[in-house]
Backbone of each chain as ProteinMPNN parsed JSONL, in Angstrom:
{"seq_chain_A": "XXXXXXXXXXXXXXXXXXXXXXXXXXXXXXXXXXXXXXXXXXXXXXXXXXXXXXXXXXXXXXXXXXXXXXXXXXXXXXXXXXXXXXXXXXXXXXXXXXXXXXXXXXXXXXXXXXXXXXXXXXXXXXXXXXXXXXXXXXXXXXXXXXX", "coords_chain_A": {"N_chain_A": [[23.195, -11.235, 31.847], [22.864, -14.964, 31.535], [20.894, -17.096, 29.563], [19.745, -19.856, 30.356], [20.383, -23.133, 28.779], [18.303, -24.313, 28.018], [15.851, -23.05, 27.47], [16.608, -21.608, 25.278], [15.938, -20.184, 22.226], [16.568, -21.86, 19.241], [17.938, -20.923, 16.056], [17.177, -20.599, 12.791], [19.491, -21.595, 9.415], [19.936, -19.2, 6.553], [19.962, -20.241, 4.188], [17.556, -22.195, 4.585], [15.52, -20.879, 4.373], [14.317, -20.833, 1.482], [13.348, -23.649, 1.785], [11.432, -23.046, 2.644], [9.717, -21.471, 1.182], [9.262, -23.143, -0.82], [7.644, -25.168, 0.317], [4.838, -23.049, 0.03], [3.889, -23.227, -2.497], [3.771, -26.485, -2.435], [2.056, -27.653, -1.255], [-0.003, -27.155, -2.775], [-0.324, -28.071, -5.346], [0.56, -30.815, -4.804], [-2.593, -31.257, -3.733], [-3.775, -30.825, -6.189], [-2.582, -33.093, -7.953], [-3.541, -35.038, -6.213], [-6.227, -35.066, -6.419], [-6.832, -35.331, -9.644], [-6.098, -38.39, -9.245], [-7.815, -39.204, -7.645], [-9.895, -38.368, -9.2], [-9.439, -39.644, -11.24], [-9.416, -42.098, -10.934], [-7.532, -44.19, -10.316], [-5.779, -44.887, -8.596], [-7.411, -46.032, -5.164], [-8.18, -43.344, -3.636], [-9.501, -41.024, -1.433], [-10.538, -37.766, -1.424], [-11.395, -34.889, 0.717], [-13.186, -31.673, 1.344], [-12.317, -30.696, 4.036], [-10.261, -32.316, 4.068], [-8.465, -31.421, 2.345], [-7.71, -28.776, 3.679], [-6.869, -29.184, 5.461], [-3.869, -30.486, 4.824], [-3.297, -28.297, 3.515], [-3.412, -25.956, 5.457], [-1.346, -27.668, 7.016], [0.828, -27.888, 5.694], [1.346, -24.64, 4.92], [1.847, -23.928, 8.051], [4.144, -25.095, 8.229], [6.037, -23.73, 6.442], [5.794, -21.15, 7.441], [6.823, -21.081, 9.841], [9.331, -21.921, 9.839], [10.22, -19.906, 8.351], [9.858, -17.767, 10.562], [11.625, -18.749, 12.175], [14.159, -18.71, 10.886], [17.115, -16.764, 10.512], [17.799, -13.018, 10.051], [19.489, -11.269, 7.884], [20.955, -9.493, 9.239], [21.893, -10.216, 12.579], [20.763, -8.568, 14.789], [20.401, -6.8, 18.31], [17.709, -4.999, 18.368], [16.339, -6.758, 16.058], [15.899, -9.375, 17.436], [14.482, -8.188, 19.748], [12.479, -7.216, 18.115], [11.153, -9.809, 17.141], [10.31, -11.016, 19.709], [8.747, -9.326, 20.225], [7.117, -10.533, 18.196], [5.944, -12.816, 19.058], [4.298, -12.393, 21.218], [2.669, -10.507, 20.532], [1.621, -12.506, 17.742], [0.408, -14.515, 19.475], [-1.422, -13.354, 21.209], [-3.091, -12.202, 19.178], [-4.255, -14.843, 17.838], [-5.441, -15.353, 20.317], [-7.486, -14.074, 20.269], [-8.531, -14.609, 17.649], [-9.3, -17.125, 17.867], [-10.636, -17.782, 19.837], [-13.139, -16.193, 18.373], [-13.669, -17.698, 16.555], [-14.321, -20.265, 18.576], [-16.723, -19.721, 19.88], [-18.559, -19.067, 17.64], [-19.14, -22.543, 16.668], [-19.667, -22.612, 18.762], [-22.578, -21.45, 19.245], [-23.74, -22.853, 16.817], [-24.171, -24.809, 17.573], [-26.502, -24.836, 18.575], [-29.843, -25.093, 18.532], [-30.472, -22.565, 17.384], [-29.584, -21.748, 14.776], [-28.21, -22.133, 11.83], [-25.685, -21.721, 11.564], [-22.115, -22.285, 11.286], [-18.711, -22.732, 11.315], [-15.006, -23.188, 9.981], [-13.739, -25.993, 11.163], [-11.806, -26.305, 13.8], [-8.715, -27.245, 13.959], [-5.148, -28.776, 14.674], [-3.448, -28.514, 12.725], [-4.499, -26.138, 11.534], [-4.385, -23.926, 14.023], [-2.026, -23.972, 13.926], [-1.169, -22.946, 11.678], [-2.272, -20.451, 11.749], [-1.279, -19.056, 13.998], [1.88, -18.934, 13.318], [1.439, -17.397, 11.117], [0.523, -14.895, 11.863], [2.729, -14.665, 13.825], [4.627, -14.085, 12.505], [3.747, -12.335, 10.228], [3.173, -10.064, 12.555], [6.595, -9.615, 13.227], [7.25, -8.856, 10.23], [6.274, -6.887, 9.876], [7.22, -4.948, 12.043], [9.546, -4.74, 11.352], [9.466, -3.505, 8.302], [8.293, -1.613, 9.808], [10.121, 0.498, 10.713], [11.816, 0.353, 8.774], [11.201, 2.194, 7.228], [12.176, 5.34, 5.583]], "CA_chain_A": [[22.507, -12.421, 32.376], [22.503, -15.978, 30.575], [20.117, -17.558, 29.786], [19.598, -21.701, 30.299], [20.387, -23.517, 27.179], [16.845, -25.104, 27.79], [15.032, -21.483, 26.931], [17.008, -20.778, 24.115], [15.533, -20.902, 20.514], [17.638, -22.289, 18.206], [17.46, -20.337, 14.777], [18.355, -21.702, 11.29], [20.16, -20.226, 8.858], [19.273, -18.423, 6.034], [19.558, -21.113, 3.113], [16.597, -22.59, 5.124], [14.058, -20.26, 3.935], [14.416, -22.058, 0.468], [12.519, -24.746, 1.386], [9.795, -22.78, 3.256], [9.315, -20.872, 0.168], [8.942, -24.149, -1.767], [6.318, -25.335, 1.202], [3.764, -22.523, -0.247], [2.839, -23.808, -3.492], [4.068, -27.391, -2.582], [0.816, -28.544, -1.39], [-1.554, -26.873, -3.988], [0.33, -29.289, -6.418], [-0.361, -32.09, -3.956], [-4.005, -31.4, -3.448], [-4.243, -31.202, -7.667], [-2.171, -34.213, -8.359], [-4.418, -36.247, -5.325], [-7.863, -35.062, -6.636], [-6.571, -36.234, -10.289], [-5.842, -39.439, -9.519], [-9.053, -39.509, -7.418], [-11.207, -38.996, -10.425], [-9.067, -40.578, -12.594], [-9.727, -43.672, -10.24], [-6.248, -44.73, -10.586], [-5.619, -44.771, -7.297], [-8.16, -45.474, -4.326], [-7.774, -41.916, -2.712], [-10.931, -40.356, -1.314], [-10.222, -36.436, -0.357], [-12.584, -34.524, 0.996], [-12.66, -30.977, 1.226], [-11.334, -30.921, 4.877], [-8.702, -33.151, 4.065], [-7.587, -30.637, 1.317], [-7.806, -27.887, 4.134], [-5.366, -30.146, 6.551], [-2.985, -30.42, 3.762], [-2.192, -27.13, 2.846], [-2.813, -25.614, 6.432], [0.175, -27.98, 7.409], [2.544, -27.047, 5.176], [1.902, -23.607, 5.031], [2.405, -24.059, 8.953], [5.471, -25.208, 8.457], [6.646, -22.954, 5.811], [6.174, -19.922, 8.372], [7.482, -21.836, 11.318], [10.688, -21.997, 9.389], [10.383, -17.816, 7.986], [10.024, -17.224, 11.214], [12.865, -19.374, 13.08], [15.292, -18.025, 9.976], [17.868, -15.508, 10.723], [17.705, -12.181, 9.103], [20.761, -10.576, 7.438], [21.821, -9.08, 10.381], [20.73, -10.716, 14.245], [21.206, -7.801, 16.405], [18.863, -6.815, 19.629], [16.224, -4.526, 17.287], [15.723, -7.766, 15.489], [15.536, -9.974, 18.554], [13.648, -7.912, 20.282], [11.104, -7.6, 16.988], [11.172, -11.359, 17.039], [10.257, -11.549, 20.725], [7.158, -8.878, 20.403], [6.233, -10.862, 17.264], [5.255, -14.26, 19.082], [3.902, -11.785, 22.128], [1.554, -10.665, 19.314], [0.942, -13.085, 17.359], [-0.413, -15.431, 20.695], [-2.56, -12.422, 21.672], [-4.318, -11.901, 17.802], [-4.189, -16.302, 17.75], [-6.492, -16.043, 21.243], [-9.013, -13.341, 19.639], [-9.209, -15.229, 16.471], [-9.492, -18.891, 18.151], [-12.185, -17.175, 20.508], [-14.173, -15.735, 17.972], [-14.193, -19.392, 16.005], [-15.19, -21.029, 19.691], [-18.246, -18.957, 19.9], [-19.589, -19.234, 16.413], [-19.015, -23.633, 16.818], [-20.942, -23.062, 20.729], [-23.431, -21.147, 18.594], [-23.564, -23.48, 15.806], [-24.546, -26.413, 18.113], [-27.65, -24.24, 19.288], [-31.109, -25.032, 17.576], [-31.341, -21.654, 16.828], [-29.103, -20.908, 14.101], [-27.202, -22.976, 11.228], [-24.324, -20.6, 11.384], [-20.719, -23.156, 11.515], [-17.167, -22.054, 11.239], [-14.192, -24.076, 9.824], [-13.289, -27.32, 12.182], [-10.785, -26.324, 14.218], [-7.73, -28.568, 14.163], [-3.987, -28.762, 15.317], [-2.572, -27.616, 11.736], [-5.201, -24.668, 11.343], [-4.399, -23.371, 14.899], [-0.085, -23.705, 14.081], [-0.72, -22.037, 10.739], [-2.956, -19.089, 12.158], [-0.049, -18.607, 14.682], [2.887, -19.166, 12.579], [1.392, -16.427, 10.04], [0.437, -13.87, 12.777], [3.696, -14.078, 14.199], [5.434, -13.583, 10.99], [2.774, -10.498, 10.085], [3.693, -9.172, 13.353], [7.494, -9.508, 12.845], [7.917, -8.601, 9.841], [5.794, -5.462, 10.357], [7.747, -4.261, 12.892], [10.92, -4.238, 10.424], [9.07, -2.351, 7.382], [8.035, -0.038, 10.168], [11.681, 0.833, 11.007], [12.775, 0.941, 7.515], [10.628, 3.269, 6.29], [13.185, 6.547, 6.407]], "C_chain_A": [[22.347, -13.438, 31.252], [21.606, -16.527, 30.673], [20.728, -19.235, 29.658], [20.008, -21.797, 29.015], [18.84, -24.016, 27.04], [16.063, -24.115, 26.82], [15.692, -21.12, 25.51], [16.747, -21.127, 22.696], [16.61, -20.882, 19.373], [17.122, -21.349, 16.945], [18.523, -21.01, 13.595], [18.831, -20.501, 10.779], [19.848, -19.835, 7.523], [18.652, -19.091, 4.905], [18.017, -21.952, 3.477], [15.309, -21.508, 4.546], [13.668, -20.706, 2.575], [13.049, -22.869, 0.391], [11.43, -24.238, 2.128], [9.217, -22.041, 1.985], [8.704, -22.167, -0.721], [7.463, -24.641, -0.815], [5.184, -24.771, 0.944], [3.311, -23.314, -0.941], [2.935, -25.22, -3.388], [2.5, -28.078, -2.55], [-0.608, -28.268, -2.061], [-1.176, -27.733, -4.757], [-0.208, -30.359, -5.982], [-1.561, -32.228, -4.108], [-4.397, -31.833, -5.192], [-4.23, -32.603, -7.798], [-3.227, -35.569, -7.549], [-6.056, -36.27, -5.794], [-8.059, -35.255, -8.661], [-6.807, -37.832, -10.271], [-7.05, -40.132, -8.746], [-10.377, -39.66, -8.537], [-10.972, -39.78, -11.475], [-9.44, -42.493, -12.438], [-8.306, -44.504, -10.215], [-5.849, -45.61, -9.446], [-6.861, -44.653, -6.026], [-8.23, -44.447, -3.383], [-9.454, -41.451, -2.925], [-10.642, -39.07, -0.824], [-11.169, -35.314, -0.297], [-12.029, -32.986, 1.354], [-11.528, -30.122, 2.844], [-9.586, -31.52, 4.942], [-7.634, -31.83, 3.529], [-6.867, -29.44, 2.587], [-6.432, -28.259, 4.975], [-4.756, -29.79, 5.971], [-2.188, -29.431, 3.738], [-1.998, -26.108, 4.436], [-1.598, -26.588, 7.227], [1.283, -27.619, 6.977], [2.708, -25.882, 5.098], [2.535, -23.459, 6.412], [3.893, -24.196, 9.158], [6.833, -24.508, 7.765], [7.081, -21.583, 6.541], [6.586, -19.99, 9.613], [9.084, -21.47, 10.764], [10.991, -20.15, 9.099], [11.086, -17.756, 9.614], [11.723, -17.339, 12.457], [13.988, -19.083, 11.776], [16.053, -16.975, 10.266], [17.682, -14.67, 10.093], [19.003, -11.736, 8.774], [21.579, -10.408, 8.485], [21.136, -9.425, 11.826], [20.998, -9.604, 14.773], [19.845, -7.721, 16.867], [18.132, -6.136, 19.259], [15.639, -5.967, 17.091], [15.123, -9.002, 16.486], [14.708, -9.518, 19.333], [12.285, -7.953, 19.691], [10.665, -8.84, 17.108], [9.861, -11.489, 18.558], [8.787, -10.952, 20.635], [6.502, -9.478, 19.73], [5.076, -12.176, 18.038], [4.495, -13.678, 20.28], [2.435, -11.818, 21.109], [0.726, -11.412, 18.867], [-0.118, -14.168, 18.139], [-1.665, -14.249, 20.788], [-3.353, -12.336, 20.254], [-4.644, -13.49, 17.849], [-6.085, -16.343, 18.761], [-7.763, -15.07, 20.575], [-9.512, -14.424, 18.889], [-9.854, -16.744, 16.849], [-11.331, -18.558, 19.051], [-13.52, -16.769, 20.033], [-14.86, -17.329, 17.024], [-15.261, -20.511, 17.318], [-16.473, -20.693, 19.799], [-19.329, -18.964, 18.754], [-19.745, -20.938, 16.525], [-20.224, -23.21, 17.856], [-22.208, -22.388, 20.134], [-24.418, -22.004, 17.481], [-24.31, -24.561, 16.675], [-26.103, -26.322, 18.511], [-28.662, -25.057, 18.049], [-31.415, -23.609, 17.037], [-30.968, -20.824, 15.144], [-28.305, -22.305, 13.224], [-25.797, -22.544, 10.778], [-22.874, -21.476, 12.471], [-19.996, -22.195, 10.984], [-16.393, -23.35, 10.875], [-13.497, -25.148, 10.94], [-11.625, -26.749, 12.488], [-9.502, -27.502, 14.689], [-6.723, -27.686, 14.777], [-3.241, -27.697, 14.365], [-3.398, -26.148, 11.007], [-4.779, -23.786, 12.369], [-2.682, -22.734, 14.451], [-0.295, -22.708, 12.87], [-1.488, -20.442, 11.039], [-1.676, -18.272, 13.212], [0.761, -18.41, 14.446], [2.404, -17.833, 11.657], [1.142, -15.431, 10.612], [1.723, -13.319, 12.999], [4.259, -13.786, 13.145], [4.791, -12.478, 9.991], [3.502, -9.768, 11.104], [5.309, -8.697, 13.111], [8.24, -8.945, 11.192], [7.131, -6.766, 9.199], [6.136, -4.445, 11.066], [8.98, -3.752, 12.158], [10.363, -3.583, 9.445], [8.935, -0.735, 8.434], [8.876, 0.612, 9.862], [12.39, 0.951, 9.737], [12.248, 1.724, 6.451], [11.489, 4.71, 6.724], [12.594, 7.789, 5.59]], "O_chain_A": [[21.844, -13.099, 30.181], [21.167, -16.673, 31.814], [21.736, -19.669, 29.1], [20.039, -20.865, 28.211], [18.296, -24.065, 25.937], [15.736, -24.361, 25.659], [15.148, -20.319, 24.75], [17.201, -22.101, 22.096], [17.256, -19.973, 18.852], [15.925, -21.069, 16.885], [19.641, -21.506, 13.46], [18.816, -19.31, 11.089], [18.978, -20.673, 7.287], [17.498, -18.924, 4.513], [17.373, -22.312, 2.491], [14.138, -21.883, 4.472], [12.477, -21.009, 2.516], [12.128, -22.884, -0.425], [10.454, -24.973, 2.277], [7.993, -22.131, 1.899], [7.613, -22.018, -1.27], [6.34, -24.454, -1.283], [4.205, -25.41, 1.328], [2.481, -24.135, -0.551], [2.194, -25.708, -4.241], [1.931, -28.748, -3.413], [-1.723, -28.786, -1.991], [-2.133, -28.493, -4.912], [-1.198, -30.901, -6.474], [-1.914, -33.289, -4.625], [-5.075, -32.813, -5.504], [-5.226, -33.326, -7.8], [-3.561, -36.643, -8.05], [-6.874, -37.171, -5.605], [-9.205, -35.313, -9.108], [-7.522, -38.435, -11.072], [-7.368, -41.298, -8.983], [-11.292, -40.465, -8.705], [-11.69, -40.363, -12.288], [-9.604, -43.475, -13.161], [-8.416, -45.715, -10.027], [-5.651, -46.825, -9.463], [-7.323, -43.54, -5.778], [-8.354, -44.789, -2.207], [-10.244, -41.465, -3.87], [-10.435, -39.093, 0.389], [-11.679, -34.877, -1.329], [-10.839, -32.809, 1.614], [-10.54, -29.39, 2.805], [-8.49, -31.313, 5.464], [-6.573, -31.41, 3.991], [-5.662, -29.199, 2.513], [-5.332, -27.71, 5.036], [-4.608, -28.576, 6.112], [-0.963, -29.384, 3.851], [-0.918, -25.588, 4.713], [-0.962, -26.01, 8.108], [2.324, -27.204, 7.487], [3.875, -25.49, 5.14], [3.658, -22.954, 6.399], [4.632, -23.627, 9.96], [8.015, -24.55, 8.109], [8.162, -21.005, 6.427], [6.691, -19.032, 10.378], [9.846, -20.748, 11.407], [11.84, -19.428, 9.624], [12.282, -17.716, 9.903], [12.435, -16.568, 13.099], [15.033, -19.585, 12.191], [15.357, -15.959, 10.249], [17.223, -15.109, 9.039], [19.769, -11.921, 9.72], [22.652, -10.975, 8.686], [20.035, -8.986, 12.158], [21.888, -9.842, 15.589], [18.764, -8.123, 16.438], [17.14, -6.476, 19.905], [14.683, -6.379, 17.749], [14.012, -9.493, 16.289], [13.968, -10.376, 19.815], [11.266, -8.406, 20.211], [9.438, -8.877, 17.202], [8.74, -11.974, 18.405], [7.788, -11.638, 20.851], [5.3, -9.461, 19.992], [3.904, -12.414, 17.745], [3.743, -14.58, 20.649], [1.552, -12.663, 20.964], [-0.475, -11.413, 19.134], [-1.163, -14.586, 17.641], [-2.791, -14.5, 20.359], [-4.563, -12.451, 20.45], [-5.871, -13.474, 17.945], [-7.175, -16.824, 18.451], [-8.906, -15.514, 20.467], [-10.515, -15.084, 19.161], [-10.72, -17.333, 16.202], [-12.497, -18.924, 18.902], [-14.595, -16.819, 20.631], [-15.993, -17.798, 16.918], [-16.296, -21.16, 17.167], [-17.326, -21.58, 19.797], [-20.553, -18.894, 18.865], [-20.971, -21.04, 16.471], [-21.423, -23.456, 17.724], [-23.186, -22.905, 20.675], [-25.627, -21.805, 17.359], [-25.201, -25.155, 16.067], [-26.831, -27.291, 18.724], [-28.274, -25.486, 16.962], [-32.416, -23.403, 16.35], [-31.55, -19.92, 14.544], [-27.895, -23.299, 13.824], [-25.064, -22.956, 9.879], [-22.648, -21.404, 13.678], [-20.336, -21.169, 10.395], [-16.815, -24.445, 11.248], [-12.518, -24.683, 11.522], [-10.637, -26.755, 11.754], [-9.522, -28.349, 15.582], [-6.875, -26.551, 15.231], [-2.693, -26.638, 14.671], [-2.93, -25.367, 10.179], [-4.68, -22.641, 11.93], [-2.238, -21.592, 14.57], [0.327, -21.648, 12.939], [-1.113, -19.429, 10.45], [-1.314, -17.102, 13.093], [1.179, -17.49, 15.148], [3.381, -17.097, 11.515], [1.548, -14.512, 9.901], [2.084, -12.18, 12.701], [4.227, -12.557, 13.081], [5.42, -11.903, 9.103], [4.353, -8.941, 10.777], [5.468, -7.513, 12.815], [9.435, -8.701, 11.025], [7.498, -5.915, 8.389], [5.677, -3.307, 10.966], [9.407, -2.604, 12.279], [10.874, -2.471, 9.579], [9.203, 0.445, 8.207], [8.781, 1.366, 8.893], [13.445, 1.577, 9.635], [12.604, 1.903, 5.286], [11.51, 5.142, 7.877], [13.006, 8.927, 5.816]]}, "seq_chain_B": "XXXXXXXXXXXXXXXXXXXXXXXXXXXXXXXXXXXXXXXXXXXXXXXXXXXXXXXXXXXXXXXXXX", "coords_chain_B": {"N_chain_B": [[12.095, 8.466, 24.036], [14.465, 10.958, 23.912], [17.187, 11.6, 21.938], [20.523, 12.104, 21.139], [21.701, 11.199, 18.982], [22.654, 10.942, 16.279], [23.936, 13.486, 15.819], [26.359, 13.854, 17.669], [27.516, 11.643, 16.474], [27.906, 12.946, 14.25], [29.762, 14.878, 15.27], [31.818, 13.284, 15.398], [32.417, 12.639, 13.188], [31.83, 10.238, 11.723], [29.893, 7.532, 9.695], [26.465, 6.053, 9.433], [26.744, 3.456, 8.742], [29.257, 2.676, 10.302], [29.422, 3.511, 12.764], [27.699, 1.489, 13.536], [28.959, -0.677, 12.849], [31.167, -0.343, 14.832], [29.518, -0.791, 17.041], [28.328, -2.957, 17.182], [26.251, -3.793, 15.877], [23.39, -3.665, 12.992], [23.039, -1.363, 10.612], [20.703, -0.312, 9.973], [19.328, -0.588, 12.701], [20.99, 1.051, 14.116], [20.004, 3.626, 12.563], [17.629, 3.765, 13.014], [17.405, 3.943, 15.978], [18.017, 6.542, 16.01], [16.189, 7.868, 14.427], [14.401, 8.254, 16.736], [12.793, 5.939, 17.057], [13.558, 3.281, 17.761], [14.489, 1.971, 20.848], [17.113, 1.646, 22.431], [18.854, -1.28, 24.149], [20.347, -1.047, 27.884], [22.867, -1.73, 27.574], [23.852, -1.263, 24.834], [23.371, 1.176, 24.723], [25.567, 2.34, 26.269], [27.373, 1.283, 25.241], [27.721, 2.921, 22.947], [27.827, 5.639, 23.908], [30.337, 4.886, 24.59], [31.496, 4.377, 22.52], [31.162, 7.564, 21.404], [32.956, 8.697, 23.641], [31.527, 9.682, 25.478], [29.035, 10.624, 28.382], [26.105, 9.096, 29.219], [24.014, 10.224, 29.607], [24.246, 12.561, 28.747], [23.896, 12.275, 25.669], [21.017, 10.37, 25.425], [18.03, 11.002, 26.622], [15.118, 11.318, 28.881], [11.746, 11.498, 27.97], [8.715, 13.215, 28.787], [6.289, 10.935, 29.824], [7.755, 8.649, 29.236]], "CA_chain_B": [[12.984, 8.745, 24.78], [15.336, 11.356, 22.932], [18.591, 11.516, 21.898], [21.629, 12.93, 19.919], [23.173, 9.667, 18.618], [23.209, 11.863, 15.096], [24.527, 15.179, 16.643], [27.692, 13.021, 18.181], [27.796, 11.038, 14.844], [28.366, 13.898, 12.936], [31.028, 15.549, 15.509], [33.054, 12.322, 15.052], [33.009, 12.239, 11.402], [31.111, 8.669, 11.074], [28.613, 6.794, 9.452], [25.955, 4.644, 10.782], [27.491, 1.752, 8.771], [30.882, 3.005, 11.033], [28.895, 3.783, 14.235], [27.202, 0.469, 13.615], [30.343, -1.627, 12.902], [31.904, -0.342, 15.933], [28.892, -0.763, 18.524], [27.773, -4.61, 16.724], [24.643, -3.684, 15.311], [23.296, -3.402, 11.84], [22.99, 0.306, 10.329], [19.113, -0.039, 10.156], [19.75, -0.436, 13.992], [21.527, 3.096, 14.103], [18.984, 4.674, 11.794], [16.429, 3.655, 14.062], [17.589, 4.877, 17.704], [18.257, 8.164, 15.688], [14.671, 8.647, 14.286], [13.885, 7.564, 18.095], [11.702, 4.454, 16.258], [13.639, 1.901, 18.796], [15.178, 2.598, 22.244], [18.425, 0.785, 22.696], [19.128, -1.512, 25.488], [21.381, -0.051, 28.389], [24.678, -2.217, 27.436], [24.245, -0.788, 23.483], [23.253, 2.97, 25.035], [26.498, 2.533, 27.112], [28.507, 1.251, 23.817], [27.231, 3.438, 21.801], [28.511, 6.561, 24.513], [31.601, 5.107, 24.806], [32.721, 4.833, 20.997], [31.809, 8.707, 21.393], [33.411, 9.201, 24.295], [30.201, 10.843, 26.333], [28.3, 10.385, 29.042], [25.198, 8.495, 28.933], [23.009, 11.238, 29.349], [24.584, 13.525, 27.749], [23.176, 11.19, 24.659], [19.657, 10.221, 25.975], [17.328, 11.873, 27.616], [14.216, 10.93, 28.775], [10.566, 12.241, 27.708], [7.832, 12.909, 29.31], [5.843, 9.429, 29.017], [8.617, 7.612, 29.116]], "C_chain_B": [[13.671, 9.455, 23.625], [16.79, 11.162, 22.961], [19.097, 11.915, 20.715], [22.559, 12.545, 19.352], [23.25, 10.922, 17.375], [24.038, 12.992, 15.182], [26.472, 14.468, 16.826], [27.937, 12.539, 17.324], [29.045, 11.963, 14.28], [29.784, 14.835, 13.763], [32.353, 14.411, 15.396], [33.37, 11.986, 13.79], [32.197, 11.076, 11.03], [30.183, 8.602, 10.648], [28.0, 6.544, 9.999], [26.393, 3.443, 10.507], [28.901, 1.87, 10.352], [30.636, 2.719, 12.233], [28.12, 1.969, 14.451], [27.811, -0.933, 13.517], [31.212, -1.945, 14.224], [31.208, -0.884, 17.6], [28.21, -2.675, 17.965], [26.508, -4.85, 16.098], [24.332, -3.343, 13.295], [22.908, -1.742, 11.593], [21.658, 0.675, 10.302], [19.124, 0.172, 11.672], [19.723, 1.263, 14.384], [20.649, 4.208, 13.781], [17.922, 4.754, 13.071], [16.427, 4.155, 15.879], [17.502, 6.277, 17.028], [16.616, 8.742, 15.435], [13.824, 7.769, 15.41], [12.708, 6.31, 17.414], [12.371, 3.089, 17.519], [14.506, 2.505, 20.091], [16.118, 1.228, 22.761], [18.602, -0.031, 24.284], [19.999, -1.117, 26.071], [22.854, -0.592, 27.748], [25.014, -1.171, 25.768], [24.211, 0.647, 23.921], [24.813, 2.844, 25.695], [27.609, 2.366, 25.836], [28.555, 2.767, 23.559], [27.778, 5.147, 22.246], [29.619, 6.18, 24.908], [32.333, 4.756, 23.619], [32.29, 6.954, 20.891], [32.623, 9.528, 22.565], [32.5, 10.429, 25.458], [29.727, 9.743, 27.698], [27.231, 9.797, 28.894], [23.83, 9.636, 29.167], [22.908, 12.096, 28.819], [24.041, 13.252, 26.575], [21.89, 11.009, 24.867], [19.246, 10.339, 27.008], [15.911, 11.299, 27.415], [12.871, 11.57, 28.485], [9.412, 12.418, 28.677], [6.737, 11.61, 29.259], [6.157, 8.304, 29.528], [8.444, 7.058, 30.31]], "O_chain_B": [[13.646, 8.941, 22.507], [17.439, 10.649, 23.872], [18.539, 12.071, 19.629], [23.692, 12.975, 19.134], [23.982, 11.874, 17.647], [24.881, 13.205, 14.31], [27.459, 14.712, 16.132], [29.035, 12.978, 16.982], [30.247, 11.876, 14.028], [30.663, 15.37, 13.088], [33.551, 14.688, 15.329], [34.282, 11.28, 13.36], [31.889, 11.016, 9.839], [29.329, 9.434, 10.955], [28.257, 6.547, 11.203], [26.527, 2.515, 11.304], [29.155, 0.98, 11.163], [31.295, 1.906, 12.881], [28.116, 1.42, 15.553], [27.358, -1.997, 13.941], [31.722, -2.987, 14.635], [31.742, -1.187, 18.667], [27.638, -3.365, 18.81], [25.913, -5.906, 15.882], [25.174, -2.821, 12.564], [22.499, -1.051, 12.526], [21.34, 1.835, 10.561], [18.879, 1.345, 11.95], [18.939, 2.15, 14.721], [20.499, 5.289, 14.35], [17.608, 5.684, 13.815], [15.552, 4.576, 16.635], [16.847, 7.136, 17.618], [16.026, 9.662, 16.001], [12.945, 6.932, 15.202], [11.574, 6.382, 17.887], [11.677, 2.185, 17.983], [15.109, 3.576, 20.02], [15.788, 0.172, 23.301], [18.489, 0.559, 25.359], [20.873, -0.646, 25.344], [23.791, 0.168, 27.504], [26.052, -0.542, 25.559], [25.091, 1.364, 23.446], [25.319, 3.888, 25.285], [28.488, 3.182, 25.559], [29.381, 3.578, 23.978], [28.102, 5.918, 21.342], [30.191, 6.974, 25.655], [33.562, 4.787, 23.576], [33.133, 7.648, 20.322], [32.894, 10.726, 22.481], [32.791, 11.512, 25.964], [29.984, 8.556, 27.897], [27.152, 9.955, 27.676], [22.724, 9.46, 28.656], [21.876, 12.589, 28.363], [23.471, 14.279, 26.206], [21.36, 11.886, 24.185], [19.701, 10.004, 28.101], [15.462, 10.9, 26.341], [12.973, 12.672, 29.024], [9.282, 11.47, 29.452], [6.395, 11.49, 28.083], [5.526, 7.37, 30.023], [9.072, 6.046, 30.618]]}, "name": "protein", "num_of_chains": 2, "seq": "XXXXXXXXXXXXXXXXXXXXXXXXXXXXXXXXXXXXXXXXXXXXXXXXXXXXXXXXXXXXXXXXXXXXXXXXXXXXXXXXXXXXXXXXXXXXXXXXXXXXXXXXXXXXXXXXXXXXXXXXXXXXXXXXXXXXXXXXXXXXXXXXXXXXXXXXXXXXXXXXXXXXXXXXXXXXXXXXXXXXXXXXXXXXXXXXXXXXXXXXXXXXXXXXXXXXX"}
């Protein structure tokens, strides 16, 4: 059975992991170099520690967006199938973790308690997902190659 | 689910790189149906009994569970 071309996830290829590797430390550099030139005054830049948080949860986001959409050595249907339980996974640990953040915020708003959680954004949610699934996936391959 | 991909292996003489060359899969692949760790879809279970020349059950068998 084929599938649509619509459904089908494109995957890169391997030289692509490269630049997700560079994506880790890229934006700790960033955040330095921006909170430099903030005290240095050089530059009117104001960054706050949210901002910083944006920052690096985007690019790591996008560093494990890419892991994950990377081919491995060899594609066969083990690996595809690993792939497929990973984003199964990682959605299901994503809704715990997002759930347990909603509840401490709906808590947080109460008079009874000054107990906050980190501001949930767009690029905190992709990089909590993006690093799940890529825990899950590449958990499933150590399993299997432990002999 | 069990099975005797190794058993059949070893009466044909092959590897799993060999067995894994011939059916399209990587040799971690192979390893892994053998120490039952993954359960092959039917088209690769059907390969995989007709580079040895078997039956499909003759090869895997199902468990209680399963």
């Amino acid at each position: 059975m084929k599938n649509n071309e619509i459904i089908v996830v494109p995957m890169l290829e391997r030289k692509w992991s490269k630049l997700a590797y560079f994506f880790f430390p890229f934006p700790v550099f960033l955040v330095i170099i921006l909170k430099i030139f903030q005290l240095s005054g050089t530059i009117g830049i104001e960054i706050s520690g949210n901002e910083v948080s944006e920052i690096i949860y985007s690019f790591w986001a996008i560093a494990f967006i890419i892991l994950i959409l990377t081919k491995e050595k060899e594609e066969d249907e083990m690996i595809k199938m690993f792939r497929l339980q990973a984003f199964q996974t990682g959605f299901y640990w994503l809704m715990w973790g997002l759930g347990v953040l909603i509840v401490i915020h709906f808590i947080g708003k109460t008079d009874f308690t000054t107990l906050t959680g980190p501001p949930i954004s767009a690029s905190l949610v992709m990089f909590l997902l993006s690093f799940y699934v890529f825990v899950a996936f590449k958990y499933q391959i150590w399993k299997v190659s432990k002999e | 689910m069990k099975n005797t991909v190794k058993v059949e292996r070893a009466k044909k003489d092959m590897t799993q790189q060999d067995l894994a060359d011939s059916v399209g899969v990587s040799r971690q692949t192979i390893n892994s149906i053998e120490s039952s760790k993954y359960v092959p879809s039917t088209v690769l279970a059907l390969k995989i009994c007709k580079v040895f020349g078997v039956k499909l059950d003759e090869v895997f068998e199902l468990e209680d569970g399963d």
